[in-house]
Every structure is written in C-alpha cells, then in structure tokens.
Biopython code that builds the backbone (N, CA, C, O; Angstrom):
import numpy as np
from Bio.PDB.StructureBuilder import StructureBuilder

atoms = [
    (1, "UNK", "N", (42.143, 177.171, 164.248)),
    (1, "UNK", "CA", (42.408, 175.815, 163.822)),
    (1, "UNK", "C", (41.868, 175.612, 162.415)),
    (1, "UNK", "O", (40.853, 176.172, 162.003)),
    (2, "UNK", "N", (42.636, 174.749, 161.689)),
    (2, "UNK", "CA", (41.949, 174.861, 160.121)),
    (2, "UNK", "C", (41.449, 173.263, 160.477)),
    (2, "UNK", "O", (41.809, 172.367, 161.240)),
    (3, "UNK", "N", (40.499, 173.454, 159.549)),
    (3, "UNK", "CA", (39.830, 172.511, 159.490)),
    (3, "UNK", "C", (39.171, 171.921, 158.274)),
    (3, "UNK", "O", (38.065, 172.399, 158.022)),
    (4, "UNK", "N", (39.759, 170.674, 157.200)),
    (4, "UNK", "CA", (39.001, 169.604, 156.481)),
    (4, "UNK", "C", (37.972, 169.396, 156.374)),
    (4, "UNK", "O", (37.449, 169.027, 157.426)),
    (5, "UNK", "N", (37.146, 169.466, 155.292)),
    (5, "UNK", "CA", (35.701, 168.580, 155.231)),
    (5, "UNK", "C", (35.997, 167.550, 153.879)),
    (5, "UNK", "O", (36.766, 167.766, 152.942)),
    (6, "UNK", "N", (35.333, 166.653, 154.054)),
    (6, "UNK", "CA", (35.305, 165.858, 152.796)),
    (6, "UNK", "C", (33.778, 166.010, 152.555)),
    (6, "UNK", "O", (32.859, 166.049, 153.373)),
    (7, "UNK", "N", (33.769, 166.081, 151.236)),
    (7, "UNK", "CA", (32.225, 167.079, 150.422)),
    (7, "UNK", "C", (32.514, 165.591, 149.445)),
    (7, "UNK", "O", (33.555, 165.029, 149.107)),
    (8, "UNK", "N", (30.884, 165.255, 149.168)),
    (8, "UNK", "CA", (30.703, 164.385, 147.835)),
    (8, "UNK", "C", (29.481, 165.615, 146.854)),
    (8, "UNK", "O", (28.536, 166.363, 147.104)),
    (9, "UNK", "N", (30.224, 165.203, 145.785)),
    (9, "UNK", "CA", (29.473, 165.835, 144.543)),
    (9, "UNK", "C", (28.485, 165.139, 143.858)),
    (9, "UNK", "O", (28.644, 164.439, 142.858)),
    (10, "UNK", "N", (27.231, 165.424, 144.586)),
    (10, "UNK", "CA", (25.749, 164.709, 144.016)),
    (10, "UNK", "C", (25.256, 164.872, 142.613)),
    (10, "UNK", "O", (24.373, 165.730, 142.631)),
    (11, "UNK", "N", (25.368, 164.610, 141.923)),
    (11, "UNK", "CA", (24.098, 164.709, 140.525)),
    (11, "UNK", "C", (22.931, 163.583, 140.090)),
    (11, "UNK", "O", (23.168, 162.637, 139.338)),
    (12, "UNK", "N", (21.748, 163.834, 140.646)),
    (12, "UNK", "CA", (21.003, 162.625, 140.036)),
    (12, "UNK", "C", (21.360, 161.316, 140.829)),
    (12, "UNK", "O", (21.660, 160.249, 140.294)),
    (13, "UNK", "N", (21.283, 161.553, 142.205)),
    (13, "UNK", "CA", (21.285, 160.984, 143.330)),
    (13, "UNK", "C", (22.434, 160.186, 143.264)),
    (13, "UNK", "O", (22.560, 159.309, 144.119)),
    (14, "UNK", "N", (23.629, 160.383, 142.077)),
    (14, "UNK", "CA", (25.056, 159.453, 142.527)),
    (14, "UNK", "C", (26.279, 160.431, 142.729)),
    (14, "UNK", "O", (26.214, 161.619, 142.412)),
    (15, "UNK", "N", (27.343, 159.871, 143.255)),
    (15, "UNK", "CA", (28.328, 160.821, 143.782)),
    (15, "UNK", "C", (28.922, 160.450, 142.563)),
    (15, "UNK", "O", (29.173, 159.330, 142.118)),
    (16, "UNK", "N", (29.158, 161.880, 141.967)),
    (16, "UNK", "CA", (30.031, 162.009, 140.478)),
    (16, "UNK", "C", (31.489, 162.120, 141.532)),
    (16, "UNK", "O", (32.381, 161.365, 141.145)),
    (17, "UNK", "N", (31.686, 162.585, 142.237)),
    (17, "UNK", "CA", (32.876, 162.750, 142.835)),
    (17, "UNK", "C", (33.629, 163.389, 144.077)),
    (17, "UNK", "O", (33.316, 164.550, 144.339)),
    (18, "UNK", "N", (34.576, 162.778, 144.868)),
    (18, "UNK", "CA", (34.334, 163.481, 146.089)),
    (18, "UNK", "C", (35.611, 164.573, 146.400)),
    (18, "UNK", "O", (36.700, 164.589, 145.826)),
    (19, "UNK", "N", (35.192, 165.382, 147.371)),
    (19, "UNK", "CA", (36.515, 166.641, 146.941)),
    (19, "UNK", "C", (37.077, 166.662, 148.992)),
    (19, "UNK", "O", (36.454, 166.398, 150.020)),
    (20, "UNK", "N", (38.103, 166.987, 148.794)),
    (20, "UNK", "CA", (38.305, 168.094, 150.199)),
    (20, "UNK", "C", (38.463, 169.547, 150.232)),
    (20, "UNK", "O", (39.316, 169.995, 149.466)),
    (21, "UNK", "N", (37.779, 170.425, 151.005)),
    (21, "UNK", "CA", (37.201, 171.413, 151.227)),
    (21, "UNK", "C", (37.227, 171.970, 152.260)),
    (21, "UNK", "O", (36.812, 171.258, 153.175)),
    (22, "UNK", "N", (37.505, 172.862, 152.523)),
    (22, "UNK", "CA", (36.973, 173.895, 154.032)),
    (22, "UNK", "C", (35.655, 174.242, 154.151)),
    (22, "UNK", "O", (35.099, 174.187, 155.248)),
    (23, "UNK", "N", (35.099, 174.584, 153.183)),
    (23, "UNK", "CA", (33.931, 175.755, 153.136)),
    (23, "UNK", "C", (33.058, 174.747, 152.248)),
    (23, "UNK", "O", (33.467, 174.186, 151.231)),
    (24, "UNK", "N", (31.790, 174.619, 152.808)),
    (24, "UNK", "CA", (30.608, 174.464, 152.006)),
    (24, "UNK", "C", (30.366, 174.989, 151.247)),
    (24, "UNK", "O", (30.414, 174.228, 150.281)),
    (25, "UNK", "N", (30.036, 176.103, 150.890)),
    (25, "UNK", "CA", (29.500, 177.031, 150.088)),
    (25, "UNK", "C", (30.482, 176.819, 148.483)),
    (25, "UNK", "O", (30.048, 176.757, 147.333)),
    (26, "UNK", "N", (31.432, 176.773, 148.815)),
    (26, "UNK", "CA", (32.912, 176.616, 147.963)),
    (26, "UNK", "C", (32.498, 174.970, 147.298)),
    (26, "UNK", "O", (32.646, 174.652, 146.117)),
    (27, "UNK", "N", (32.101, 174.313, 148.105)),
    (27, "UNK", "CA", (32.385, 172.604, 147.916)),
    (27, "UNK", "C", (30.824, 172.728, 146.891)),
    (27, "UNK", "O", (30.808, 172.092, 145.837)),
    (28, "UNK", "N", (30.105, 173.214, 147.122)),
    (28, "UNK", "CA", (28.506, 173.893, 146.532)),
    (28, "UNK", "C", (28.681, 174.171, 145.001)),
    (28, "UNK", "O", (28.436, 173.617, 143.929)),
    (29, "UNK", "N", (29.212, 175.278, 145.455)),
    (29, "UNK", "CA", (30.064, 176.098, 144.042)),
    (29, "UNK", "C", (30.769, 174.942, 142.852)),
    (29, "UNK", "O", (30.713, 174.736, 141.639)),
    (30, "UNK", "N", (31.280, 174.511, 143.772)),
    (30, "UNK", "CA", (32.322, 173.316, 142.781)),
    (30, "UNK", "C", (30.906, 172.265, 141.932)),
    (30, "UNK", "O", (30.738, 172.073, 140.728)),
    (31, "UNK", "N", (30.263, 171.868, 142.857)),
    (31, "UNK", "CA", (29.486, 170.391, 142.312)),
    (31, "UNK", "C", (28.443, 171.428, 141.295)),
    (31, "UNK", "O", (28.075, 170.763, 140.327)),
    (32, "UNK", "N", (27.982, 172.595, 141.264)),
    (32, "UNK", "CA", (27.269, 172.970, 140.492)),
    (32, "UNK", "C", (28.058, 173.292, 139.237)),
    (32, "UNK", "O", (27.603, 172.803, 138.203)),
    (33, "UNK", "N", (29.357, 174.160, 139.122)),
    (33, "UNK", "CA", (30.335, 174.522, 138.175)),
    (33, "UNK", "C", (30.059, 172.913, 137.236)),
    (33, "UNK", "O", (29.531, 172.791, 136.130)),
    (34, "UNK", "N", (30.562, 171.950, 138.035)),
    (34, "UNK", "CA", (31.147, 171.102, 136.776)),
    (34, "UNK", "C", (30.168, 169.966, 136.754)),
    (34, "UNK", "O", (30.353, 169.057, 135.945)),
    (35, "UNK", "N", (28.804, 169.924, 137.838)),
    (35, "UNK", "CA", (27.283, 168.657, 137.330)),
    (35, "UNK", "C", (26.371, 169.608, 136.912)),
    (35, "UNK", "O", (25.476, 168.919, 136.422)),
    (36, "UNK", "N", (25.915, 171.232, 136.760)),
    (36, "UNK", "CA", (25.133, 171.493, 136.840)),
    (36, "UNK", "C", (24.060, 172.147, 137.876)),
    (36, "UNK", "O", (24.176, 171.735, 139.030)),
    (37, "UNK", "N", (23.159, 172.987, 137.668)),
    (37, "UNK", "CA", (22.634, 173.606, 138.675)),
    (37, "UNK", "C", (21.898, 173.050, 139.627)),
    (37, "UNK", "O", (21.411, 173.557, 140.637)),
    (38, "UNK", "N", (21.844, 171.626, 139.097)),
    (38, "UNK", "CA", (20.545, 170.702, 140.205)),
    (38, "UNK", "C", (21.754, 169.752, 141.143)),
    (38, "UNK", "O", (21.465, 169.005, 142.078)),
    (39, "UNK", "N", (23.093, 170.006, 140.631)),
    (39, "UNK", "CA", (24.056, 168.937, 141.780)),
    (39, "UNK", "C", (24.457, 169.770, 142.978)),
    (39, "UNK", "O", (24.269, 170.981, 142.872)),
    (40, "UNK", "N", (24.859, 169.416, 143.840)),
    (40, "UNK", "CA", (24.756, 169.454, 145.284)),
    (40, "UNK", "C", (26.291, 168.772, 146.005)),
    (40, "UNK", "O", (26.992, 167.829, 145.641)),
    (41, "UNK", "N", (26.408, 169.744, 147.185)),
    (41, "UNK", "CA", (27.402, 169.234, 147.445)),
    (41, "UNK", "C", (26.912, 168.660, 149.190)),
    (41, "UNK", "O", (26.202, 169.347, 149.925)),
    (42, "UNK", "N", (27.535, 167.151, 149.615)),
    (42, "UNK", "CA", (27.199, 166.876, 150.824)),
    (42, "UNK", "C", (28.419, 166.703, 151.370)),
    (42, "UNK", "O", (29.388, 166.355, 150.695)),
    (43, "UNK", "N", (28.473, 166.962, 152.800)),
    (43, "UNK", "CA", (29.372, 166.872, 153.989)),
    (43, "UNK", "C", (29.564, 164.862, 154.166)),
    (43, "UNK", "O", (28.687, 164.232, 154.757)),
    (44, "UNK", "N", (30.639, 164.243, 153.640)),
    (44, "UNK", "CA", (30.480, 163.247, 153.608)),
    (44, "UNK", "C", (31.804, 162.720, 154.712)),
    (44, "UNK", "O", (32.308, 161.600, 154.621)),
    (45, "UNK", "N", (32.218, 163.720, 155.705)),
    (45, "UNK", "CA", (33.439, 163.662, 156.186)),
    (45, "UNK", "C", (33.384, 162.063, 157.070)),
    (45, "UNK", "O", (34.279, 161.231, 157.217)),
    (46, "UNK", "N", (32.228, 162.064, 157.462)),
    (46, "UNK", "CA", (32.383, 160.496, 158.527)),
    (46, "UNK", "C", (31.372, 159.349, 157.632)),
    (46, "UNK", "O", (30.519, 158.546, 158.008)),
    (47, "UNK", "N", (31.787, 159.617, 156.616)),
    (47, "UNK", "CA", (31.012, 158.072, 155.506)),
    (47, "UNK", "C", (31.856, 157.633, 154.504)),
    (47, "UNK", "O", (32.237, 158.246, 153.507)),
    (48, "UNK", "N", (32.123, 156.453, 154.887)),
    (48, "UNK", "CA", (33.108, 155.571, 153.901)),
    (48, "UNK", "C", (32.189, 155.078, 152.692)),
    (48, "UNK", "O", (31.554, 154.027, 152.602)),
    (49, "UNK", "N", (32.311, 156.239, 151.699)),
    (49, "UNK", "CA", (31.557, 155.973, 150.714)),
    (49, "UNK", "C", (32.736, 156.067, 149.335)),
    (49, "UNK", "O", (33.959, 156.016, 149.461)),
    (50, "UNK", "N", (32.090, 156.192, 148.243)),
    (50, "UNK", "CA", (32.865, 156.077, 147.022)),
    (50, "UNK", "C", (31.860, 156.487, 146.070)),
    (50, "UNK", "O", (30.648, 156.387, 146.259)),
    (51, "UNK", "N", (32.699, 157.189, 144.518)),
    (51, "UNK", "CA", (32.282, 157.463, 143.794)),
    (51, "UNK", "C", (31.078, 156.374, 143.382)),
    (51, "UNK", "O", (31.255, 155.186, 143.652)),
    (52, "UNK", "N", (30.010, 156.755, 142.806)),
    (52, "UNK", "CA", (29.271, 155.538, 142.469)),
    (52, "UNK", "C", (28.413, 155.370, 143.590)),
    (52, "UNK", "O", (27.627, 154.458, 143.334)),
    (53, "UNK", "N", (28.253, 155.763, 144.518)),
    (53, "UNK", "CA", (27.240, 155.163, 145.414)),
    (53, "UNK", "C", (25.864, 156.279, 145.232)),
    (53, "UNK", "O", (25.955, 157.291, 144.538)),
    (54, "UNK", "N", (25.012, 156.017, 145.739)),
    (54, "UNK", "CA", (23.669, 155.818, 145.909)),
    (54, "UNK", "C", (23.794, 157.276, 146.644)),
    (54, "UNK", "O", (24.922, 157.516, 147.076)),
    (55, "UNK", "N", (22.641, 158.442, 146.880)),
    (55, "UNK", "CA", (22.432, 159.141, 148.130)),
    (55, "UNK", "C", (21.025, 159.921, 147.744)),
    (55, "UNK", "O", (20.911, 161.016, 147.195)),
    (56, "UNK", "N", (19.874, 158.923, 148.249)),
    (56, "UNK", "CA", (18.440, 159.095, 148.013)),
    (56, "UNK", "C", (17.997, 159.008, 149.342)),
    (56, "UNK", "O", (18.321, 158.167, 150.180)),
    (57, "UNK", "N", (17.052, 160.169, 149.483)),
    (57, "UNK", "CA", (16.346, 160.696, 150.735)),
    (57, "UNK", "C", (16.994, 161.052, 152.023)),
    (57, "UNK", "O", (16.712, 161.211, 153.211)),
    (58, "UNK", "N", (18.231, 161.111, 151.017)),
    (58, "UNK", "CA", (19.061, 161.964, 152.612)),
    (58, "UNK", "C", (19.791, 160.845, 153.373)),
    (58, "UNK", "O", (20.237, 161.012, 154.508)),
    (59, "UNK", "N", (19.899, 159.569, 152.610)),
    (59, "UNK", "CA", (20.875, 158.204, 153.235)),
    (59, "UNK", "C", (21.963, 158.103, 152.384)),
    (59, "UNK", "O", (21.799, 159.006, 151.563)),
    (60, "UNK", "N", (23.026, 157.480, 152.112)),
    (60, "UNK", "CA", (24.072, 157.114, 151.478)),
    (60, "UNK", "C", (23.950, 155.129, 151.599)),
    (60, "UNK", "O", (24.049, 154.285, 152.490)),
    (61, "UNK", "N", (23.648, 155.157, 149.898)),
    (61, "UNK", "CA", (23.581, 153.825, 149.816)),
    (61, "UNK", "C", (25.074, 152.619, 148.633)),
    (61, "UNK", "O", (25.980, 153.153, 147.994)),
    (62, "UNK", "N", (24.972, 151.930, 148.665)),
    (62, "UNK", "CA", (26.063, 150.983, 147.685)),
    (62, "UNK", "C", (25.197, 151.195, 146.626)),
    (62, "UNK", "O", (24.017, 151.547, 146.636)),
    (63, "UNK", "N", (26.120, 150.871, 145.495)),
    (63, "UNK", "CA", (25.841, 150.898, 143.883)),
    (63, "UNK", "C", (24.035, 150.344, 143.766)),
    (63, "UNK", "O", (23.020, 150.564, 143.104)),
    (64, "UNK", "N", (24.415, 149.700, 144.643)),
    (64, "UNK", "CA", (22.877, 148.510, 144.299)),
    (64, "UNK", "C", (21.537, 148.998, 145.042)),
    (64, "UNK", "O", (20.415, 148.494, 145.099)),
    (65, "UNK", "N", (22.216, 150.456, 145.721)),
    (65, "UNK", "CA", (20.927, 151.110, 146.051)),
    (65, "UNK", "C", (20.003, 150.387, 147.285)),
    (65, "UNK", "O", (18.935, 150.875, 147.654)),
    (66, "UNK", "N", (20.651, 149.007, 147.929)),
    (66, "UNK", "CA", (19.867, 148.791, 149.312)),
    (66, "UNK", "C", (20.599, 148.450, 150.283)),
    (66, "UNK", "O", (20.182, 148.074, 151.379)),
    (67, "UNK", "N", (22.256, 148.605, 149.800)),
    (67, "UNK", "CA", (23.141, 148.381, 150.945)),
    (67, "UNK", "C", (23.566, 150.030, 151.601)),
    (67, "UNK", "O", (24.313, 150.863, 151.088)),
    (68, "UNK", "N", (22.934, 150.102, 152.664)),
    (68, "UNK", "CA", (23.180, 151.304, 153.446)),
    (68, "UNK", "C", (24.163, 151.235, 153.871)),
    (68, "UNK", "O", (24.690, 150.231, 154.350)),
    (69, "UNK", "N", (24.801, 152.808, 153.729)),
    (69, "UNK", "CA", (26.593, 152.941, 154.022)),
    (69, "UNK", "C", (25.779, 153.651, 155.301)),
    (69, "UNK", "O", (24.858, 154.467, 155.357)),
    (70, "UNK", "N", (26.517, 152.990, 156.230)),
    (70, "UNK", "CA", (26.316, 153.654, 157.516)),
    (70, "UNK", "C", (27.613, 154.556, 158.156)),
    (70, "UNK", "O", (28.763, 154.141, 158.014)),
    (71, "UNK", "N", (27.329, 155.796, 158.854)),
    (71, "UNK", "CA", (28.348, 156.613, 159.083)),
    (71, "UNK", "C", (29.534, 156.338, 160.385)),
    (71, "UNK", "O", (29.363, 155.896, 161.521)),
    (72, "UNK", "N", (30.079, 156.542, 160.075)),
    (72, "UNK", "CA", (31.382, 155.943, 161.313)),
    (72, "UNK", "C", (31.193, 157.248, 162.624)),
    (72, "UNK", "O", (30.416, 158.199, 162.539)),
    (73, "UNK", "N", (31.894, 157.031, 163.499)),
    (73, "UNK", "CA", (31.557, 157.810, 164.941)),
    (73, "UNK", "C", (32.671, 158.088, 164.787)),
    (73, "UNK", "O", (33.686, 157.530, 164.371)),
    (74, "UNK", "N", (32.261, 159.472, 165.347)),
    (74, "UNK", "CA", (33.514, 160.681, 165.548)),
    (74, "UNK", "C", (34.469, 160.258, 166.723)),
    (74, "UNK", "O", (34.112, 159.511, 167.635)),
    (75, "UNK", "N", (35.536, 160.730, 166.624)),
    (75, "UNK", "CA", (36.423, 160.470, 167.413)),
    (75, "UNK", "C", (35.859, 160.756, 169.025)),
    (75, "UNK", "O", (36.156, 159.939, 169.896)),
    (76, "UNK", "N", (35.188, 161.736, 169.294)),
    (76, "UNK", "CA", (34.500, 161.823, 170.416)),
    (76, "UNK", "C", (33.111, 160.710, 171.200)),
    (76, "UNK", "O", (32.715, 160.441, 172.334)),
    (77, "UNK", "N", (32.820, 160.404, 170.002)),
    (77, "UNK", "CA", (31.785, 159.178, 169.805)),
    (77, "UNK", "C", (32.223, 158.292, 170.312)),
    (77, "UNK", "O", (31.758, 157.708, 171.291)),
    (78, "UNK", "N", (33.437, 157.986, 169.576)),
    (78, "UNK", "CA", (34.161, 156.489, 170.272)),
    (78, "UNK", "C", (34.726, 156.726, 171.727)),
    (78, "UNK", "O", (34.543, 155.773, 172.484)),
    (79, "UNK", "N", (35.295, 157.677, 172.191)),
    (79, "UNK", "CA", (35.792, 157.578, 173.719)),
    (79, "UNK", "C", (34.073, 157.415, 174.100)),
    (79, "UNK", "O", (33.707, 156.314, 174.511)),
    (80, "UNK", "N", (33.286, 158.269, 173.987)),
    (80, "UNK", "CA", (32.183, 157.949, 174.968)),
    (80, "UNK", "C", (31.648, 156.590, 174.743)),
    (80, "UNK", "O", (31.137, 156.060, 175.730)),
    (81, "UNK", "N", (31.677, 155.580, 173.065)),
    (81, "UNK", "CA", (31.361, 154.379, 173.286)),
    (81, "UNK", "C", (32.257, 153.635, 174.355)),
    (81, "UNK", "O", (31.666, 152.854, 175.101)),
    (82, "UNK", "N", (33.605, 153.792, 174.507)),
    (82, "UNK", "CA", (34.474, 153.023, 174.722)),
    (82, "UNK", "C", (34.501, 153.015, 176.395)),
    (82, "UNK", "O", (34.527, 152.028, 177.130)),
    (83, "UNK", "N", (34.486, 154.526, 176.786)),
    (83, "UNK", "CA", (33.988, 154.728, 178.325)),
    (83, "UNK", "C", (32.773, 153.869, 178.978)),
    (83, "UNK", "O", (32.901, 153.424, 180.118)),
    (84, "UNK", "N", (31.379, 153.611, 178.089)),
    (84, "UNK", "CA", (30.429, 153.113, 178.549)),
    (84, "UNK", "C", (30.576, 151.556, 178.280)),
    (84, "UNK", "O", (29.543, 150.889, 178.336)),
    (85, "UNK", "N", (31.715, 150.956, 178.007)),
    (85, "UNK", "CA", (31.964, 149.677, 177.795)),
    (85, "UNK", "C", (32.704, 149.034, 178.773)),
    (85, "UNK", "O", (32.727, 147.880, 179.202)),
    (86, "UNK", "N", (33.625, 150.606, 179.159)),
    (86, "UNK", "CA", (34.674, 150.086, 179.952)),
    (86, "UNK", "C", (33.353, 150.133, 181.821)),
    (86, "UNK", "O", (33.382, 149.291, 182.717)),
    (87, "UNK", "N", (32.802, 150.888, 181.782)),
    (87, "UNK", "CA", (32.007, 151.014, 183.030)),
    (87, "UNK", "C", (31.142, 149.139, 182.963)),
    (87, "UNK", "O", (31.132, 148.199, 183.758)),
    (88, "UNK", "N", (30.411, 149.411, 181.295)),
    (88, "UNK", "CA", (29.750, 148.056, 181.838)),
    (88, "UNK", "C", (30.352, 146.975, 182.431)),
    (88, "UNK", "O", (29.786, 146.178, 183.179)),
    (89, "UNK", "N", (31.876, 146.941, 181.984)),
    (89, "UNK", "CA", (32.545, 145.856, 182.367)),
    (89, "UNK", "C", (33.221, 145.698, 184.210)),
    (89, "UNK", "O", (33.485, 144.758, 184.960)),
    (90, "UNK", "N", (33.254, 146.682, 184.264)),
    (90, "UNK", "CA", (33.730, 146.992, 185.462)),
    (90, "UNK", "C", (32.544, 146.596, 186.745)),
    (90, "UNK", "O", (32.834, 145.950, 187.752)),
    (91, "UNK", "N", (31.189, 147.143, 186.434)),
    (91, "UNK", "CA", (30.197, 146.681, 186.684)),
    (91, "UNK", "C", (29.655, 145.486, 186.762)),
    (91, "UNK", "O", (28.711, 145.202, 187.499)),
    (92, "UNK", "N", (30.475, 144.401, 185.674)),
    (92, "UNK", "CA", (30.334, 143.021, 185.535)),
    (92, "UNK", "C", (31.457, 142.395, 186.470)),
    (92, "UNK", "O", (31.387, 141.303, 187.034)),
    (93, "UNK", "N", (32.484, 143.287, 186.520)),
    (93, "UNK", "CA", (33.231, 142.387, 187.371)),
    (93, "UNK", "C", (33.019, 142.439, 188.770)),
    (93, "UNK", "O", (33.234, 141.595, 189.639)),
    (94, "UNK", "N", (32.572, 143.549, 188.825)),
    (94, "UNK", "CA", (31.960, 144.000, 190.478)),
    (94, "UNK", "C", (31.113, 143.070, 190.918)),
    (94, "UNK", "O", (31.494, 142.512, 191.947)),
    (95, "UNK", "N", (30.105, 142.721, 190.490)),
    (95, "UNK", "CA", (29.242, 141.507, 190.352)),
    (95, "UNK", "C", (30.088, 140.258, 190.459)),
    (95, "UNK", "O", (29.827, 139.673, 191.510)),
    (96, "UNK", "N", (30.752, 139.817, 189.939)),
    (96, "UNK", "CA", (31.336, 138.787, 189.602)),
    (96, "UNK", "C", (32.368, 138.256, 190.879)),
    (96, "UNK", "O", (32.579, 137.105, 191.261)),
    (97, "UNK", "N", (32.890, 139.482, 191.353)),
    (97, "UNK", "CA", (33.780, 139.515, 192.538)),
    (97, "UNK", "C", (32.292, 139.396, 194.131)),
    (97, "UNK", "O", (32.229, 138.514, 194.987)),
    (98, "UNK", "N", (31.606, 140.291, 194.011)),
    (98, "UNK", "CA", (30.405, 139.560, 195.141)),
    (98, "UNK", "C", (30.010, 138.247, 194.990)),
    (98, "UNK", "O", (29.759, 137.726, 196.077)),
    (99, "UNK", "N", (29.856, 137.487, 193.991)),
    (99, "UNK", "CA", (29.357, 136.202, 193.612)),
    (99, "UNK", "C", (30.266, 135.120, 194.222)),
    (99, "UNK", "O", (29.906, 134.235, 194.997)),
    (100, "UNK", "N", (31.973, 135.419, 193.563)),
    (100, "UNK", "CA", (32.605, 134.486, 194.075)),
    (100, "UNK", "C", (33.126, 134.479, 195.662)),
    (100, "UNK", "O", (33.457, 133.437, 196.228)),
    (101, "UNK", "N", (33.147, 135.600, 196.204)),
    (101, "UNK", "CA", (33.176, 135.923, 197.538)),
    (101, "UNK", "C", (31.900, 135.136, 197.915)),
    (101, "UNK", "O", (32.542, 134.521, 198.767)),
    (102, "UNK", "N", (31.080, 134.788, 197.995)),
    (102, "UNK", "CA", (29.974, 134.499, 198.574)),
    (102, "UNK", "C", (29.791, 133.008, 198.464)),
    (102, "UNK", "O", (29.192, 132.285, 199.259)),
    (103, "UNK", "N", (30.476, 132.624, 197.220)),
    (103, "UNK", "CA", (30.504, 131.498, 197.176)),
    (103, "UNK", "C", (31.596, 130.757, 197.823)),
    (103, "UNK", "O", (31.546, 129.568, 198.138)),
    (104, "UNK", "N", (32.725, 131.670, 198.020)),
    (104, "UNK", "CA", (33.816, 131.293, 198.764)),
    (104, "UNK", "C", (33.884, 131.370, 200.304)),
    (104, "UNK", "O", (34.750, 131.003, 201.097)),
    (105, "UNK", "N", (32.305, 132.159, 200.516)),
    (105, "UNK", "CA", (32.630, 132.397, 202.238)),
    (105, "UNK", "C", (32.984, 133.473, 202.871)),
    (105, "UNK", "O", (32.806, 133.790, 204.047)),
    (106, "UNK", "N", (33.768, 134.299, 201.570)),
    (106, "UNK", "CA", (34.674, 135.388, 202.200)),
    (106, "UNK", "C", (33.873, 136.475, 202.972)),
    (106, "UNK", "O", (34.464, 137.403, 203.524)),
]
sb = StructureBuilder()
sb.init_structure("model")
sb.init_model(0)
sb.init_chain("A")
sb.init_seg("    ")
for serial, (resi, resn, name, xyz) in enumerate(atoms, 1):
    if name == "N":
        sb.init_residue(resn, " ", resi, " ")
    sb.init_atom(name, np.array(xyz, "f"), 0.0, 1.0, " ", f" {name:<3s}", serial, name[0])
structure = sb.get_structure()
C-alpha cells in the first residue's frame, strides 16, 4: 500500500513550508537542502496547520505563538470516539426506558 505523509519544513521554530512525502528521511533531506542544516522536517499529517505557524517544544502553535493547533483524530480515532458515544447513548436510553416503565406501571 503506498502511503502519504504531509511533512512541515521547520527553520527557527516556523514552518517555512509544507511538502507531501513518503519517506522521512527524504522530507529531512528536503527541509535541510533548502533552510539549512539546523531545519527539520515534522510529520504534520493530522495538524491543520499553515505556513507561518509556530512549532516550539514539540507543540504546533498560530502565528501569535499561544493559540495551540491541536491535532485532529485519525480516522480510527473517530469510529472508536463515535462507538463510545453511540454506547453512552444507548445506555441513556436504557435508563430512560426503565424510568418511564416504572412510572407508567409497566
């Protein structure tokens, strides 16, 4: 299976720019070739970020450096959020159905 990464190109803690990539090492290669030996390449595949943002101490922040870009959930993430939502609810109605039975007599 081939497989996408989206890589951001760090220099001096801002994303000069973001690439798609297979290979790290490659996406590495790239951000040092054209920022220099101290830029860096990060795996930015589940962060809705943009050129210009912030990425100090290992977080991804907005221009302004205190709005934290928080990372989105993997497609697997979300069925298991979505499973444990669908149980709580089911659980609520279960409840909900003893309550009115009881109140009804049944």
């Amino acid at each position: 299976m081939w497989c996408n990464q989206i890589f951001s190109l760090i220099k001096d803690e801002v994303v000069q720019n973001i690439v798609v990539c297979d290979n790290f090492e490659i996406a590495n290669q790239l951000a040092r070739f054209h920022y220099g030996d101290d830029a860096i390449a990060i795996d930015t595949t589940h962060f809705p970020i943009s050129i210009g943002n912030m990425y100090v101490d290992g977080k991804f922040y907005k221009e302004d450096r205190e709005t934290l870009v928080e990372r989105n959930p993997t497609a697997d993430e979300e069925v298991a959020i979505a499973k444990a939502r669908v149980e709580e609810l089911e659980s609520q109605v279960a409840t909900l159905n003893i309550a009115f039975a009881e109140v009804l007599g049944v």
